[in-house]
mmJSON file of the N, C-alpha and C atoms, coordinates in Angstrom:
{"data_MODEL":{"atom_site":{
"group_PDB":["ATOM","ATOM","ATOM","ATOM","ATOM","ATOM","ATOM","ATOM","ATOM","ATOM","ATOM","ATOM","ATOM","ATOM","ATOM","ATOM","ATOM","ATOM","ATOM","ATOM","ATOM","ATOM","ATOM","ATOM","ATOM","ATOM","ATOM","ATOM","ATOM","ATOM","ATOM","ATOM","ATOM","ATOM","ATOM","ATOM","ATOM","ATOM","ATOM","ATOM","ATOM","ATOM","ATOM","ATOM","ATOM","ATOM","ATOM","ATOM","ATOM","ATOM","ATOM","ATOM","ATOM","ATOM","ATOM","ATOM","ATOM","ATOM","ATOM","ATOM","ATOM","ATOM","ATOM","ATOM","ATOM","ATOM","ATOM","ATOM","ATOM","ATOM","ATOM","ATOM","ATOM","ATOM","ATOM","ATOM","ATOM","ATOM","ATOM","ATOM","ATOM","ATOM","ATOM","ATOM","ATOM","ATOM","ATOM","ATOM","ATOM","ATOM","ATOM","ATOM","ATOM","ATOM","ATOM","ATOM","ATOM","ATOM","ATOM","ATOM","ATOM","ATOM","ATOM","ATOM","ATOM","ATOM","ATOM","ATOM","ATOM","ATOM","ATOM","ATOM","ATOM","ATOM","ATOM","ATOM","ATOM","ATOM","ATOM","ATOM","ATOM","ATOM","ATOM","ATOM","ATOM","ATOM","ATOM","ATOM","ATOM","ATOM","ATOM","ATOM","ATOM","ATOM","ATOM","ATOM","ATOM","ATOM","ATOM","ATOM","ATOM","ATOM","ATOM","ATOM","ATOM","ATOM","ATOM","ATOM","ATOM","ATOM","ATOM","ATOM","ATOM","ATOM","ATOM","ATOM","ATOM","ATOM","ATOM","ATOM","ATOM","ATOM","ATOM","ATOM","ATOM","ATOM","ATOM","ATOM","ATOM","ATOM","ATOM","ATOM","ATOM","ATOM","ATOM","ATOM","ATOM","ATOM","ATOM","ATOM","ATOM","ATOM","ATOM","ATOM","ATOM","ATOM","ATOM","ATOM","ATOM","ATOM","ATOM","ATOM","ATOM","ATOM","ATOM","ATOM","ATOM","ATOM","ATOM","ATOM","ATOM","ATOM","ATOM","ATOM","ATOM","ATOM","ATOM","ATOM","ATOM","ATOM","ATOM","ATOM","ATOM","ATOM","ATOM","ATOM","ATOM","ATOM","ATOM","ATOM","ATOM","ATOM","ATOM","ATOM","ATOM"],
"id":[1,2,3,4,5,6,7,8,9,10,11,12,13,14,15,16,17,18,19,20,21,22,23,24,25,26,27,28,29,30,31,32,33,34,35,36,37,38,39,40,41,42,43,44,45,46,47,48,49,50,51,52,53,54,55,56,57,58,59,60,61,62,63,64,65,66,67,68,69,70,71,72,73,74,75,76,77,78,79,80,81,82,83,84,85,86,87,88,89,90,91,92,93,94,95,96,97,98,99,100,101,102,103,104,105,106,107,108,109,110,111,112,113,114,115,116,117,118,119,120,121,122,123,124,125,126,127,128,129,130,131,132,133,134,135,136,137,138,139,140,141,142,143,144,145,146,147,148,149,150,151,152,153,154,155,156,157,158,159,160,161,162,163,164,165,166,167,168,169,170,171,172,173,174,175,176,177,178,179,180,181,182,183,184,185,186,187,188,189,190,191,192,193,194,195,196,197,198,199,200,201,202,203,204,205,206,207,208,209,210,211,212,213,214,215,216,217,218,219,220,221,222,223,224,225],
"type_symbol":["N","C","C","N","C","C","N","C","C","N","C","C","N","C","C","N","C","C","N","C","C","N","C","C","N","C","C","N","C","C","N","C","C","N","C","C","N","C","C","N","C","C","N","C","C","N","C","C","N","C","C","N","C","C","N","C","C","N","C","C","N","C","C","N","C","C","N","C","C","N","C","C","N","C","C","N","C","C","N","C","C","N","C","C","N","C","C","N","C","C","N","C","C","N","C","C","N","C","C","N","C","C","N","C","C","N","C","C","N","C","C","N","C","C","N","C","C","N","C","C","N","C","C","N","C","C","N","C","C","N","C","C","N","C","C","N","C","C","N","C","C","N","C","C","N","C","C","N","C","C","N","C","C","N","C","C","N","C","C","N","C","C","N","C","C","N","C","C","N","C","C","N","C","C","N","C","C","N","C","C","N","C","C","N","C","C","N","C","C","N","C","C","N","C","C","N","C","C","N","C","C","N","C","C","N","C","C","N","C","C","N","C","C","N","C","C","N","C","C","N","C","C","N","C","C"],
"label_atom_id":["N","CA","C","N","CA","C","N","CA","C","N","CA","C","N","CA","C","N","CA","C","N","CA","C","N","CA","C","N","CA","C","N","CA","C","N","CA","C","N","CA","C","N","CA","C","N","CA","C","N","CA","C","N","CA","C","N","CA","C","N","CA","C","N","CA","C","N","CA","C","N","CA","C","N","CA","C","N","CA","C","N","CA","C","N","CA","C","N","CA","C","N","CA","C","N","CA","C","N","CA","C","N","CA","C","N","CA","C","N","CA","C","N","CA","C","N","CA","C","N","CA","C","N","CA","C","N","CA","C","N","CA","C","N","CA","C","N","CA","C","N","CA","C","N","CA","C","N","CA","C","N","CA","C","N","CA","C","N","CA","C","N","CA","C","N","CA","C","N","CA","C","N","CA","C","N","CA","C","N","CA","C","N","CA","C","N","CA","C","N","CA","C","N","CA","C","N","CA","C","N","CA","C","N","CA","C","N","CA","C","N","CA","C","N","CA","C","N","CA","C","N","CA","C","N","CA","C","N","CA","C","N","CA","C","N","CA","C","N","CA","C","N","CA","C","N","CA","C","N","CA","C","N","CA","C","N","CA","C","N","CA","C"],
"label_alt_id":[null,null,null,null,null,null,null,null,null,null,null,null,null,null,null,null,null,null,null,null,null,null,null,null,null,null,null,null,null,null,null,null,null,null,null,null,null,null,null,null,null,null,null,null,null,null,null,null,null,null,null,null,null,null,null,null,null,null,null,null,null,null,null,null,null,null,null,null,null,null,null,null,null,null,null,null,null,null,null,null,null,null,null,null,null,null,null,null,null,null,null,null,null,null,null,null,null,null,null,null,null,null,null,null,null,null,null,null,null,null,null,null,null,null,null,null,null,null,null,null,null,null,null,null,null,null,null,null,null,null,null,null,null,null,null,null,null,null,null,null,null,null,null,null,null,null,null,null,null,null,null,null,null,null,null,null,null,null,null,null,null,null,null,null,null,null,null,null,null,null,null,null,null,null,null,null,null,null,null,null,null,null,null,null,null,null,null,null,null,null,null,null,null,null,null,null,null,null,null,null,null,null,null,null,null,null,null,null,null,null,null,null,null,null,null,null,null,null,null,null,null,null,null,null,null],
"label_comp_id":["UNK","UNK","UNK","UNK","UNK","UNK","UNK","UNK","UNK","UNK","UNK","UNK","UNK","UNK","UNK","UNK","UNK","UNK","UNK","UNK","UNK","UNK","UNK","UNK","UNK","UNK","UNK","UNK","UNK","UNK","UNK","UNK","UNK","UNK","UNK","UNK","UNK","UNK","UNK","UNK","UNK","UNK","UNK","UNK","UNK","UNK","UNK","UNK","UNK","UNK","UNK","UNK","UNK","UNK","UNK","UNK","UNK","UNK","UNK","UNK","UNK","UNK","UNK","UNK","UNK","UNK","UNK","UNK","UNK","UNK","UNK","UNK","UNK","UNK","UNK","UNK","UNK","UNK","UNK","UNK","UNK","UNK","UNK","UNK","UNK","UNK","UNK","UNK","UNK","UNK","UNK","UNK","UNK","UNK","UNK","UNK","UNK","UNK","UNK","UNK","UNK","UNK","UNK","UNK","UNK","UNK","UNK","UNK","UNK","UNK","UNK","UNK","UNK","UNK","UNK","UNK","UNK","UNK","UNK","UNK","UNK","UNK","UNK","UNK","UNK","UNK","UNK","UNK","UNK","UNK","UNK","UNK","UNK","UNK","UNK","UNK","UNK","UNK","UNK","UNK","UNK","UNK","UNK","UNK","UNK","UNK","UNK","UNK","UNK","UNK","UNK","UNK","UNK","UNK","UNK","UNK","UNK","UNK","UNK","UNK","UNK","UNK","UNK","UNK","UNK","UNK","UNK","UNK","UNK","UNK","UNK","UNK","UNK","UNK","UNK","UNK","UNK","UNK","UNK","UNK","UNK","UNK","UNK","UNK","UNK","UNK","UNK","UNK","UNK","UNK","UNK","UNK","UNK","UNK","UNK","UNK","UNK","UNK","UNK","UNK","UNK","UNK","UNK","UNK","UNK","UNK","UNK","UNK","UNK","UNK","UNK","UNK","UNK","UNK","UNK","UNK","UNK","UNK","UNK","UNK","UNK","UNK","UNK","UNK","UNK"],
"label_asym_id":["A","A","A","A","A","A","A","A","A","A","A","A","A","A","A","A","A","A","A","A","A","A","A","A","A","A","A","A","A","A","A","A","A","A","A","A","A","A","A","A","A","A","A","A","A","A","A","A","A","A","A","A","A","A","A","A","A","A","A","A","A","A","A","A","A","A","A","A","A","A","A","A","A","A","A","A","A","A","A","A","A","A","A","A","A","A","A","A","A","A","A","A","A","A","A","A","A","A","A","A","A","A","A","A","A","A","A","A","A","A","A","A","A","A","A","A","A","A","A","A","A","A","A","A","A","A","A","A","A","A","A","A","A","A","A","A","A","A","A","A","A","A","A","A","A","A","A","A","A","A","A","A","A","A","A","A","A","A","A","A","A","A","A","A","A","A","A","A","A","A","A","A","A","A","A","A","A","A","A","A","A","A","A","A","A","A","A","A","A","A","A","A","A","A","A","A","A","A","A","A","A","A","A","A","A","A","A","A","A","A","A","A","A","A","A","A","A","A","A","A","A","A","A","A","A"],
"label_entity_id":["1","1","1","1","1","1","1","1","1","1","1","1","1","1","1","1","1","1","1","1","1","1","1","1","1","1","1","1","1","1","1","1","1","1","1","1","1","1","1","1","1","1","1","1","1","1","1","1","1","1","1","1","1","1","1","1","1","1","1","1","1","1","1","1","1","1","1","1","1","1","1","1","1","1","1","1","1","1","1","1","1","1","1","1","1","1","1","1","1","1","1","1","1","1","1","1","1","1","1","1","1","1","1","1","1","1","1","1","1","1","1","1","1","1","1","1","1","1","1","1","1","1","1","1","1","1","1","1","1","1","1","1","1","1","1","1","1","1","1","1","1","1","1","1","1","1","1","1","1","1","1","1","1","1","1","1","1","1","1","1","1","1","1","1","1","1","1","1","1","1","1","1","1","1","1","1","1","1","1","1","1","1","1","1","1","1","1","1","1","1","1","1","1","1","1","1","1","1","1","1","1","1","1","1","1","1","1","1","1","1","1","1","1","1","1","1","1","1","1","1","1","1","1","1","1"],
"label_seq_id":[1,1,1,2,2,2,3,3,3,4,4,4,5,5,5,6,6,6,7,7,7,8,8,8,9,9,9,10,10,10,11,11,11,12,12,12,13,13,13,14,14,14,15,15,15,16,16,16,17,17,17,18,18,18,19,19,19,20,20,20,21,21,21,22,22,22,23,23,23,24,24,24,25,25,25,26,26,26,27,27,27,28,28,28,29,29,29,30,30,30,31,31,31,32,32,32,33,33,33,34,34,34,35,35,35,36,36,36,37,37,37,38,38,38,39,39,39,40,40,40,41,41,41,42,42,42,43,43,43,44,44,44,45,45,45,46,46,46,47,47,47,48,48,48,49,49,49,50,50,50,51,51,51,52,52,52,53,53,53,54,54,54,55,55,55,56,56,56,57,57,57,58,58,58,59,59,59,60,60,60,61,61,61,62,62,62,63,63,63,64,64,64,65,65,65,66,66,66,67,67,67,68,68,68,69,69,69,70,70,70,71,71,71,72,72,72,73,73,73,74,74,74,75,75,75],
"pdbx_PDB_ins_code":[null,null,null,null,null,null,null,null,null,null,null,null,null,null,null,null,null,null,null,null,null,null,null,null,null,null,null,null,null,null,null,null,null,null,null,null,null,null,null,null,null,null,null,null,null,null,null,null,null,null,null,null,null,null,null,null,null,null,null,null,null,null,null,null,null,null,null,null,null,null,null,null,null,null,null,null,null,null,null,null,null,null,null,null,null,null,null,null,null,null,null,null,null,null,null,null,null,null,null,null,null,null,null,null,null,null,null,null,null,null,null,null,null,null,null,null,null,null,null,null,null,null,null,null,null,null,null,null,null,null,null,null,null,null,null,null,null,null,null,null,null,null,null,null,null,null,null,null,null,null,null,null,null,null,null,null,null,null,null,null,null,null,null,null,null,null,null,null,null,null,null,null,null,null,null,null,null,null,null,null,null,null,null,null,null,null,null,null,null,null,null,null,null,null,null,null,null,null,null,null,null,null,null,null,null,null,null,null,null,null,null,null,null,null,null,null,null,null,null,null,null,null,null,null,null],
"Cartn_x":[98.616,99.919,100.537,99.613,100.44,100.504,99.804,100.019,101.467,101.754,102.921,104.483,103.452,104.922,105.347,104.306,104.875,105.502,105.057,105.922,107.228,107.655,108.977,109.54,108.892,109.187,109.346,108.075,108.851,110.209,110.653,111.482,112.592,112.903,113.661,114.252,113.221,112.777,113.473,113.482,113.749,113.35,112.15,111.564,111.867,112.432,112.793,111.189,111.459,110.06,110.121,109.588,109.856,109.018,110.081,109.847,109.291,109.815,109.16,109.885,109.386,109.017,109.272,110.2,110.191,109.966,109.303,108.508,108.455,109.423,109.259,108.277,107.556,106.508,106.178,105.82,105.902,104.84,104.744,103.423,102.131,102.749,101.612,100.636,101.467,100.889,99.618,99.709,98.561,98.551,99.56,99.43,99.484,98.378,98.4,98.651,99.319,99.758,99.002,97.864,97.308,96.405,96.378,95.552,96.668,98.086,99.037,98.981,99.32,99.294,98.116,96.827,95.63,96.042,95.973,96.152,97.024,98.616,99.904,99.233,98.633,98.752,97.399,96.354,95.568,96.378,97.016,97.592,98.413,99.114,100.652,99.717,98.413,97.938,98.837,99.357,99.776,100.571,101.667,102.996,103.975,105.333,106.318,106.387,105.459,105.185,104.033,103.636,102.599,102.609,102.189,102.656,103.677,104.596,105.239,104.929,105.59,105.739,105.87,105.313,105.542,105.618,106.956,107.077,107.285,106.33,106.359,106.972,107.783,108.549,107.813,107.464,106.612,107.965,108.069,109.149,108.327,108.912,108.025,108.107,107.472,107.077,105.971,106.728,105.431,105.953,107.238,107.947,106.875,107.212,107.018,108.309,109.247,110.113,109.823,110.811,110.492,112.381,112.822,113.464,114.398,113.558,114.628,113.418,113.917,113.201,114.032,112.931,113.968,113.518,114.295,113.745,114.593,114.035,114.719,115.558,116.62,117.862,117.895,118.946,119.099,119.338,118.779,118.642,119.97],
"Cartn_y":[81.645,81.824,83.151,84.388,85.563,85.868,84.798,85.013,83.846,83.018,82.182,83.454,83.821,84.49,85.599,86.709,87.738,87.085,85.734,85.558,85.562,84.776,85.327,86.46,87.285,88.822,89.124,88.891,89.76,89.577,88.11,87.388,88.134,88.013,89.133,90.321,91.289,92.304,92.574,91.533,91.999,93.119,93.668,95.08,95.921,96.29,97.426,97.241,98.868,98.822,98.381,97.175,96.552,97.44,97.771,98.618,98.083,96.673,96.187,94.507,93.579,92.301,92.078,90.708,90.086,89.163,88.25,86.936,86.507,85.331,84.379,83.079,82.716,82.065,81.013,80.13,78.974,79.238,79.089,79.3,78.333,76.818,76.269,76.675,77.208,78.008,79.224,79.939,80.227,81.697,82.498,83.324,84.805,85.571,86.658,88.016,88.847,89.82,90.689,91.504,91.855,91.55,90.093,89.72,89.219,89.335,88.923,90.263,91.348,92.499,93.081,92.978,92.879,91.884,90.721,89.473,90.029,90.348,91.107,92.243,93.0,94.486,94.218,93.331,93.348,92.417,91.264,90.735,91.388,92.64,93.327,94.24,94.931,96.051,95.709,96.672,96.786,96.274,95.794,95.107,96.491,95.257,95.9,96.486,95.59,95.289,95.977,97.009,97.869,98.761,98.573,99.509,99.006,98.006,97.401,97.386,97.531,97.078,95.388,94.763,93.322,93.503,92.958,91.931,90.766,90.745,88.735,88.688,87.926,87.021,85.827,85.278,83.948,83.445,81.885,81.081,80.169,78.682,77.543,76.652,76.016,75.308,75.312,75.013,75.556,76.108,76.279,76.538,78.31,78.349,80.067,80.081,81.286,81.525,82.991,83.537,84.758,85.031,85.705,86.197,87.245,88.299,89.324,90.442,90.788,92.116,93.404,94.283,96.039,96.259,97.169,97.308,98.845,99.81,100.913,101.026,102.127,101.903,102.334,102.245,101.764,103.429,104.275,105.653,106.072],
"Cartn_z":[97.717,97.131,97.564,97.438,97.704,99.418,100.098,101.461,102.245,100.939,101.16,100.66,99.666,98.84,99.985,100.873,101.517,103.0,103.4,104.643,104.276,102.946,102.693,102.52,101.769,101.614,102.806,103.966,105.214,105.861,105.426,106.625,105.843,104.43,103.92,104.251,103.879,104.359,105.908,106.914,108.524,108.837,108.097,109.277,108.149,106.969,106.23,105.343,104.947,104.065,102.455,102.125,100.958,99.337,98.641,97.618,96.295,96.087,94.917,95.192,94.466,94.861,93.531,93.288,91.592,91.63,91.177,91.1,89.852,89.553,88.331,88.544,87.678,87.828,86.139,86.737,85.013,84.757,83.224,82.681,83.256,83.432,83.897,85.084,85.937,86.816,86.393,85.701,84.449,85.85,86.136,86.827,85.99,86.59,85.604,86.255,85.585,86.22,87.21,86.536,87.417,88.46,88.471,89.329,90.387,90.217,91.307,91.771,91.349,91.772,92.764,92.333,93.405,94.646,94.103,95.761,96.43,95.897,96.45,97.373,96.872,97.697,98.5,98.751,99.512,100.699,100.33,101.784,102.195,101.786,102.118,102.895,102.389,103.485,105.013,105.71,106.804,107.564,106.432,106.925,105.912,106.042,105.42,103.934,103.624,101.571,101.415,102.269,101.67,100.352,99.905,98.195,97.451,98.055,97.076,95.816,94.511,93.097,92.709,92.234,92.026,90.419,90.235,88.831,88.799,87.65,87.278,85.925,86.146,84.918,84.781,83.311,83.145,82.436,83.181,82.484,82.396,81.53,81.094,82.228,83.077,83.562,84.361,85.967,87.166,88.533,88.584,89.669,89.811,91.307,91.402,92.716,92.317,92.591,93.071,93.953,95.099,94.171,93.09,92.7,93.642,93.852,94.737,95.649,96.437,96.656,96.968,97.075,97.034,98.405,98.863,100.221,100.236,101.357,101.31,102.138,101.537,102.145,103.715,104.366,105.738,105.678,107.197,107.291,108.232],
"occupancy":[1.0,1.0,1.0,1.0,1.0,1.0,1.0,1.0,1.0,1.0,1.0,1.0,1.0,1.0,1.0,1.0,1.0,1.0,1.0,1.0,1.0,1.0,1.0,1.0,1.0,1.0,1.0,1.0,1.0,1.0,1.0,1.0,1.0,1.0,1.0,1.0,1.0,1.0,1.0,1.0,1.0,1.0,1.0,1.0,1.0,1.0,1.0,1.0,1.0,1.0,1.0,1.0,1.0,1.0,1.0,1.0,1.0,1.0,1.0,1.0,1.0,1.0,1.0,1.0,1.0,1.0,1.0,1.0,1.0,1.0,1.0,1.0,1.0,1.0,1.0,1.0,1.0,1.0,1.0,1.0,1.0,1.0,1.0,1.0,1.0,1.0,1.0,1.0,1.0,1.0,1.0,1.0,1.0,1.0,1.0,1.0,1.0,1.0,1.0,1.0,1.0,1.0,1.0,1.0,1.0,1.0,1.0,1.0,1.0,1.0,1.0,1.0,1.0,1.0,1.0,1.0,1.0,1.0,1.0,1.0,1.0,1.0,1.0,1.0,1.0,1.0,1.0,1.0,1.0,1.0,1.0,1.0,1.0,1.0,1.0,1.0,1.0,1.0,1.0,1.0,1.0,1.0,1.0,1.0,1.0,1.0,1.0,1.0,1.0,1.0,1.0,1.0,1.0,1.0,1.0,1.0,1.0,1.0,1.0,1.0,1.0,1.0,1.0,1.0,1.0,1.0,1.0,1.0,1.0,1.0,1.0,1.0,1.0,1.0,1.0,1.0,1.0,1.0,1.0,1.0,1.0,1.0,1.0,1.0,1.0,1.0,1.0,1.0,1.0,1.0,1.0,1.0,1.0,1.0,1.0,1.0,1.0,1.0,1.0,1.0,1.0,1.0,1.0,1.0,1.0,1.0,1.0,1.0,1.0,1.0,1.0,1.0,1.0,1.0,1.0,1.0,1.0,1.0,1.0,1.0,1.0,1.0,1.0,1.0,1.0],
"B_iso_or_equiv":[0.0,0.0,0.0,0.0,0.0,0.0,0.0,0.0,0.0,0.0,0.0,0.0,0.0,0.0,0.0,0.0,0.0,0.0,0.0,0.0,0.0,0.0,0.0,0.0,0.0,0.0,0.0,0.0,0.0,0.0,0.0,0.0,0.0,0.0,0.0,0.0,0.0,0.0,0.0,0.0,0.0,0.0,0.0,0.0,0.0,0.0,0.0,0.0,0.0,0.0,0.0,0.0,0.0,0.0,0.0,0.0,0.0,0.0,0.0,0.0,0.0,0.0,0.0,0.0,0.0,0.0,0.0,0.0,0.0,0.0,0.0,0.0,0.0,0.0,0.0,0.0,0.0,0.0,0.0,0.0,0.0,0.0,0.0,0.0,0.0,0.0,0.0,0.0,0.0,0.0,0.0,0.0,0.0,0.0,0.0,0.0,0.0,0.0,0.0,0.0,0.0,0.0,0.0,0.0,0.0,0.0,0.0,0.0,0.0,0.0,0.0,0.0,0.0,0.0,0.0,0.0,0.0,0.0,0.0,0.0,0.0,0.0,0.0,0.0,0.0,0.0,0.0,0.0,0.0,0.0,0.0,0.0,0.0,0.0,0.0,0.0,0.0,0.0,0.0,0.0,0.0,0.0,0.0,0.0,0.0,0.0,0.0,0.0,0.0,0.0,0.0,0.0,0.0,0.0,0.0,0.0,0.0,0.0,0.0,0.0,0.0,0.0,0.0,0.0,0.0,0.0,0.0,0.0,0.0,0.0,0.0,0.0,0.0,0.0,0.0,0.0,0.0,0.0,0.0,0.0,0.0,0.0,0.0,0.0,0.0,0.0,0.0,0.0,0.0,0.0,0.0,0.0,0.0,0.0,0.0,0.0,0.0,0.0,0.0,0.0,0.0,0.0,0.0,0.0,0.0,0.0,0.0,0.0,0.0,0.0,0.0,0.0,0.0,0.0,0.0,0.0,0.0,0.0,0.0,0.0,0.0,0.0,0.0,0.0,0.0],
"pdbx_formal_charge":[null,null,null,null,null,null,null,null,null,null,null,null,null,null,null,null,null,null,null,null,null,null,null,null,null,null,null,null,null,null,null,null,null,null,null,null,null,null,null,null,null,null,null,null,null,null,null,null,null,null,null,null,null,null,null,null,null,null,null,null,null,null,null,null,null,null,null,null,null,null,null,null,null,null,null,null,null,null,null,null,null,null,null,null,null,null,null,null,null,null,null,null,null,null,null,null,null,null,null,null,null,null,null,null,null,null,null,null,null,null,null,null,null,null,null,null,null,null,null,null,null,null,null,null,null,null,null,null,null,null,null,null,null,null,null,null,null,null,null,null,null,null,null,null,null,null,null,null,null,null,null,null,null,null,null,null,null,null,null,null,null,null,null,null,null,null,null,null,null,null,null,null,null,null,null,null,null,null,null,null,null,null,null,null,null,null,null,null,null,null,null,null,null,null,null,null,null,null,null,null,null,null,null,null,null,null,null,null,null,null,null,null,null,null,null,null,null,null,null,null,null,null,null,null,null],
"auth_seq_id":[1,1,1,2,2,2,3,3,3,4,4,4,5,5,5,6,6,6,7,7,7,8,8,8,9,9,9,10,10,10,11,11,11,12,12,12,13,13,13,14,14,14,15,15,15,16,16,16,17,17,17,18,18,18,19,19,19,20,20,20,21,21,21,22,22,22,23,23,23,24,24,24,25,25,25,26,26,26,27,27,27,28,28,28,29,29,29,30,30,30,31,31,31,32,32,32,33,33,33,34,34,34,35,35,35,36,36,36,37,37,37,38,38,38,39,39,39,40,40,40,41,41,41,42,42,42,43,43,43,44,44,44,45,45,45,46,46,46,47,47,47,48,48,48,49,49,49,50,50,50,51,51,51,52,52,52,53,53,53,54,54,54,55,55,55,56,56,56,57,57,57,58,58,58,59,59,59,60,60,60,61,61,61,62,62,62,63,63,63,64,64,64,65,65,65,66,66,66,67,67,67,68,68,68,69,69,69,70,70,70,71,71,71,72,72,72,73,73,73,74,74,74,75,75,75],
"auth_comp_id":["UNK","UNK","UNK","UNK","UNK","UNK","UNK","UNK","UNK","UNK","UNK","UNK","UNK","UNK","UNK","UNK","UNK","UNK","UNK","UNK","UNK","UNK","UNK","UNK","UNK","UNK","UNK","UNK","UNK","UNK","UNK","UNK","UNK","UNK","UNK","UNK","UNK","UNK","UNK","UNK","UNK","UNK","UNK","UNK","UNK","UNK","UNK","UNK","UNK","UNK","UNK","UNK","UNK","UNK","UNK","UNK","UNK","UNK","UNK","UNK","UNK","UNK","UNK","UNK","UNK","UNK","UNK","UNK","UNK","UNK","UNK","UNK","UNK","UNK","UNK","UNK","UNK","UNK","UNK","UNK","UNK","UNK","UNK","UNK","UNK","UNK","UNK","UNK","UNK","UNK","UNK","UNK","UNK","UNK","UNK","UNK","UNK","UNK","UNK","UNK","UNK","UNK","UNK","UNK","UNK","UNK","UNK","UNK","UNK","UNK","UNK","UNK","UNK","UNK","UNK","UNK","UNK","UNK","UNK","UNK","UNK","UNK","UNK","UNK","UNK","UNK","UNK","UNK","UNK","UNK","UNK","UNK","UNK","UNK","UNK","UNK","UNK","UNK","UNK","UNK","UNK","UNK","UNK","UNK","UNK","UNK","UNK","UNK","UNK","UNK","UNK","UNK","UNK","UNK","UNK","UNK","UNK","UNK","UNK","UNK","UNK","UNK","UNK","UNK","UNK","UNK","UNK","UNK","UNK","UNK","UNK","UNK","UNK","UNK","UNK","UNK","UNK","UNK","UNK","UNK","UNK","UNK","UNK","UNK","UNK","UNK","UNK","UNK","UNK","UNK","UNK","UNK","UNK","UNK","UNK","UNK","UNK","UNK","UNK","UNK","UNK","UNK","UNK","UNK","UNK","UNK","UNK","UNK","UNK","UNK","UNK","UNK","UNK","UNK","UNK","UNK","UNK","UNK","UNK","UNK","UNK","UNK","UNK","UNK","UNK"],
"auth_asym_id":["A","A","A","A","A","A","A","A","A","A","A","A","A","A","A","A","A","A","A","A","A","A","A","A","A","A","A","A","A","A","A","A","A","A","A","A","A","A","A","A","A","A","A","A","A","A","A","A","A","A","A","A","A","A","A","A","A","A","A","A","A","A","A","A","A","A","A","A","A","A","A","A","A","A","A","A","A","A","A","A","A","A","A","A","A","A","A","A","A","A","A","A","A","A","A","A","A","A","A","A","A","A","A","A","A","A","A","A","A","A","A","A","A","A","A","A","A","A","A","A","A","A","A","A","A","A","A","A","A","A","A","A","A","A","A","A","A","A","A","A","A","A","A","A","A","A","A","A","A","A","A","A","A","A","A","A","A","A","A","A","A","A","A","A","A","A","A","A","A","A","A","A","A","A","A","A","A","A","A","A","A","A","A","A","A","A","A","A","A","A","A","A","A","A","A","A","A","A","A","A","A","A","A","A","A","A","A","A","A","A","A","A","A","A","A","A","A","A","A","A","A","A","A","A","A"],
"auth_atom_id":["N","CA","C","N","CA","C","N","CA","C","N","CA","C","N","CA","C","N","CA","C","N","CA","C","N","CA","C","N","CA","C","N","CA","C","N","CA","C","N","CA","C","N","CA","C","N","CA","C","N","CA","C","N","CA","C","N","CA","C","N","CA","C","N","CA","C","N","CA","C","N","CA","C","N","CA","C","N","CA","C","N","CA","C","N","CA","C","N","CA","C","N","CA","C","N","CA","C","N","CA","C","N","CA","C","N","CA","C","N","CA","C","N","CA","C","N","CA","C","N","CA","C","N","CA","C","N","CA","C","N","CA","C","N","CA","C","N","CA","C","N","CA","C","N","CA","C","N","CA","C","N","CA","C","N","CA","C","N","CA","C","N","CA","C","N","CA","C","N","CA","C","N","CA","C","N","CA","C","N","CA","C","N","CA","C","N","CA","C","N","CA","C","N","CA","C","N","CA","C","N","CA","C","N","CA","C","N","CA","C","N","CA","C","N","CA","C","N","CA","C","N","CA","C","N","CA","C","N","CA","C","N","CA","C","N","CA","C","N","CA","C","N","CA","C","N","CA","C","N","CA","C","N","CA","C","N","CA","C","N","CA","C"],
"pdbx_PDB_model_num":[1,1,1,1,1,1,1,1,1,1,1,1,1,1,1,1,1,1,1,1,1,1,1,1,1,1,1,1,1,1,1,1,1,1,1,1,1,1,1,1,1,1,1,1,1,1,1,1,1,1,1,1,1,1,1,1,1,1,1,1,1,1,1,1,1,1,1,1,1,1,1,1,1,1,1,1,1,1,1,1,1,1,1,1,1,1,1,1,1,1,1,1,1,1,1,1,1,1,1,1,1,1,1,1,1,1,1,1,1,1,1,1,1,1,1,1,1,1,1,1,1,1,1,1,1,1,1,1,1,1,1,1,1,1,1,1,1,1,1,1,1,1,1,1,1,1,1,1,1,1,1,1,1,1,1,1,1,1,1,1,1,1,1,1,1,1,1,1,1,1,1,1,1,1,1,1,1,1,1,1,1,1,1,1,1,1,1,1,1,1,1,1,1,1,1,1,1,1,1,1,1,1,1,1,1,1,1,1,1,1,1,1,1,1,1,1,1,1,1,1,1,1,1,1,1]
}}}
């Protein structure tokens, strides 16, 4: 899942360094915070989403949704 969720983040992203990541997710999905946060930052090692921040929103169903990301501003 978190290696589906960052190909999007990167394609996002286009090369900027991604600051934090928001992810809504249904309860059935039974996804828990800090264990998205571990999977997140071990597949991000050494791309754009390195150190990224991830929040999860739990809504009722099962969808998992790629909400928004931050990325830093253009230099």
């Amino acid at each position: 899942m978190c290696e589906a969720l960052l190909e999007v983040v990167e394609r996002r992203a286009a090369g900027r360094r991604v600051l934090a990541v928001r992810v809504r997710a249904g309860d059935d999905l039974r996804v828990a915070e800090p264990a998205l946060d571990q999977a997140f930052a071990l597949v991000a090692e050494g791309t754009v989403a390195a150190g990224a921040r991830v929040d999860l929103v739990t809504t009722a169903g099962d969808q998992l949704v790629l909400e928004s990301i931050e990325v830093e501003p253009c230099a």
